[in-house]
C-alpha positions as CSV (number, residue, x, y, z in Angstrom):
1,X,-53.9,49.5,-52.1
2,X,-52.2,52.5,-50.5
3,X,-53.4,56.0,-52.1
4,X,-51.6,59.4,-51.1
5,X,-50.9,62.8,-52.9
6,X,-47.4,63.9,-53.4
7,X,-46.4,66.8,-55.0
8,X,-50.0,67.3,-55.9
9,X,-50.3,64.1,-57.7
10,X,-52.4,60.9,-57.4
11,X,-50.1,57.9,-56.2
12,X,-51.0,54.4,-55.6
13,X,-49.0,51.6,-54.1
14,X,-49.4,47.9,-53.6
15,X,-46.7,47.5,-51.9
16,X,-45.5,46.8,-48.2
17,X,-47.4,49.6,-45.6
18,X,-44.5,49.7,-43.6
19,X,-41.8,50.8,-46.3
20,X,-40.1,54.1,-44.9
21,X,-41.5,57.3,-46.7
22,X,-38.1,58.1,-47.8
23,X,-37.3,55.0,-49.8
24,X,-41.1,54.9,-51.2
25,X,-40.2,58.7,-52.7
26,X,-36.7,58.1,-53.8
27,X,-37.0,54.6,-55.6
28,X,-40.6,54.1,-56.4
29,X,-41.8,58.2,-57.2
30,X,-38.7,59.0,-58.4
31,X,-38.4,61.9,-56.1
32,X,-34.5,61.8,-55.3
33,X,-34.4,65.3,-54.1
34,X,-34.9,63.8,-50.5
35,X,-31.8,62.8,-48.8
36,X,-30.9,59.7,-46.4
37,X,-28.7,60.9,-43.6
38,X,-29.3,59.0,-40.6
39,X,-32.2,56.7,-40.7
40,X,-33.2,57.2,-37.1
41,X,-34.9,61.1,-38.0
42,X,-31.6,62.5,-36.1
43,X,-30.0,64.8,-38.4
44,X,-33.4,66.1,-40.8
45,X,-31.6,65.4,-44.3
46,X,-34.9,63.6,-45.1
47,X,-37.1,66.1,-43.8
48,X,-40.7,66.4,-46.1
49,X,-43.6,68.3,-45.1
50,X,-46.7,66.4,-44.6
51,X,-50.2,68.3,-44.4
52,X,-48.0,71.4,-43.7
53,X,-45.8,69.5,-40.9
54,X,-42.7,68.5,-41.3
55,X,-41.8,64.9,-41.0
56,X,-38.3,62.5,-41.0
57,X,-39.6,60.4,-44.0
58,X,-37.2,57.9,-43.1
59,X,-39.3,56.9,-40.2
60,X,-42.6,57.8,-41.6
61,X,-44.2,54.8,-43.1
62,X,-46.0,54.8,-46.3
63,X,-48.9,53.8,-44.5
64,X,-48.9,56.9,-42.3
65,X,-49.7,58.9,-44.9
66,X,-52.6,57.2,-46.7
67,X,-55.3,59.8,-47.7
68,X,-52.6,63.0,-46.5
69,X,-50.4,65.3,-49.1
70,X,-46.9,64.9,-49.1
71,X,-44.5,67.5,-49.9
72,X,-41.2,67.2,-50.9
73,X,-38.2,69.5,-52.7
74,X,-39.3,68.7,-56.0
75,X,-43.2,69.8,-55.4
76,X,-41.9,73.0,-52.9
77,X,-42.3,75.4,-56.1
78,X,-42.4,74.4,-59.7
79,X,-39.3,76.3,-60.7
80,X,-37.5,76.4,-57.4
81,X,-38.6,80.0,-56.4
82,X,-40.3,79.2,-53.1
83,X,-39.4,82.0,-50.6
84,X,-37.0,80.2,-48.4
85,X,-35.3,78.5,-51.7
86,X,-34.6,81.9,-53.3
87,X,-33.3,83.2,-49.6
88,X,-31.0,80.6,-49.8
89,X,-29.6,81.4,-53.0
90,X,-29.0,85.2,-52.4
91,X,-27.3,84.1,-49.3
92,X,-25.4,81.4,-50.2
93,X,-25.8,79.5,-47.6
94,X,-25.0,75.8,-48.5
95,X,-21.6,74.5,-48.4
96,X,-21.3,71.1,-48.9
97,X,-25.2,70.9,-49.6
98,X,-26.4,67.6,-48.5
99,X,-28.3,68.9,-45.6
100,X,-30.3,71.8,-47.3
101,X,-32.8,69.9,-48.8
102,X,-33.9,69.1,-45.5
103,X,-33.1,72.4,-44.0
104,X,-35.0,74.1,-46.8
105,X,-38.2,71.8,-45.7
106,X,-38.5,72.4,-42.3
107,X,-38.2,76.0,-43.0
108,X,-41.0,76.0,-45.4
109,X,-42.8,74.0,-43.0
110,X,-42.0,76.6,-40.0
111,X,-43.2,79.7,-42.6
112,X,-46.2,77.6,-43.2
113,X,-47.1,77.7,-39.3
114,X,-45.9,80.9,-38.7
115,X,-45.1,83.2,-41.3
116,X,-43.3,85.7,-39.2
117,X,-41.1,84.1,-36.5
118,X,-38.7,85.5,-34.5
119,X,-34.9,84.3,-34.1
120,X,-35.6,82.5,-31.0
121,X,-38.5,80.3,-32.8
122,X,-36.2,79.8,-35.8
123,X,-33.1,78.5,-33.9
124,X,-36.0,76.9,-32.2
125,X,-37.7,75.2,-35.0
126,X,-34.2,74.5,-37.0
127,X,-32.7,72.4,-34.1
128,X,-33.5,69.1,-35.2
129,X,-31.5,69.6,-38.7
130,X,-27.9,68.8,-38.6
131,X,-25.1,70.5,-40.5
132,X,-21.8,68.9,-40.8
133,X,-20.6,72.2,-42.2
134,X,-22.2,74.3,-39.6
135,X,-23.6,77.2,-41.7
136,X,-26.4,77.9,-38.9
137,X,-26.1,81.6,-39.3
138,X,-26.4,81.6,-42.9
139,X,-29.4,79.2,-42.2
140,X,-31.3,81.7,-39.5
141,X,-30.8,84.7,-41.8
142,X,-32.1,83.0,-44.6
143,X,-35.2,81.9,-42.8
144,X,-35.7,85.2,-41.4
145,X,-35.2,86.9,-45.3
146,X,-37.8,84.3,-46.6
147,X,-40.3,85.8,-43.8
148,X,-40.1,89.0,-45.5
149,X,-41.2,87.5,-48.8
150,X,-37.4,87.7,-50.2
């Protein structure tokens, strides 16, 4: 049996060990809010944080995070008012959209380490997320706003 906390909650699985994270979320938890992009952790659409780190769930396997606490989208803030979510609202920054889940994870994950970075460690830390629609800019000013405390 495979125990790990997402979202604050309890979950158990008897299932396969090596089942990618990202499938074990969106069609066993229920938690859709993470997005497949690549399947190889290339692009960051599947981004989760896990013990404050964040992780490609699609090559993270469930059993890599028996015992840890898994966070995704939908356990960020319970009404969507996280720091970097509300910077990204009063910026505007996603276009098409399918990448920001991701992008909003990693940036969560980058406050949680350092709360205050500069432009350098946000371009820095950001790198690894693609987007197709290439709102980078909108991206680094809404990571810096969410630094502030929005």
């Amino acid at each position: 049996m495979i125990k790990m906390k997402i979202n604050s909650q309890e979950h158990s699985w008897d299932g396969d060990p090596d089942l990618p994270l990202l499938w074990f979320l969106r069609d066993e938890a229920g938690l859709t809010g993470t997005k497949y992009g690549c399947g190889q952790a290339l692009c960051g659409a599947c981004t989760v944080i896990v013990d404050k780190q964040a992780v490609r769930a699609c090559i993270t396997s469930v059993s890599d995070v028996v015992g840890r606490e898994v966070t995704t989208i939908e356990g960020l803030h319970p009404t969507g008012d996280h720091a970097v979510q509300k910077a990204w609202r009063q910026l505007n920054v996603p276009q098409c959209g399918f990448c920001q889940v991701g992008q909003i994870m990693q940036a969560a994950a980058l406050l949680m380490e350092n709360p205050k970075p500069t432009h350098d460690q946000i371009r820095e830390a950001m790198a690894g997320n693609i987007c197709r629609c290439g709102t980078y800019q909108r991206i680094e000013n809404a990571v810096h706003l969410a630094s502030t405390g929005v």
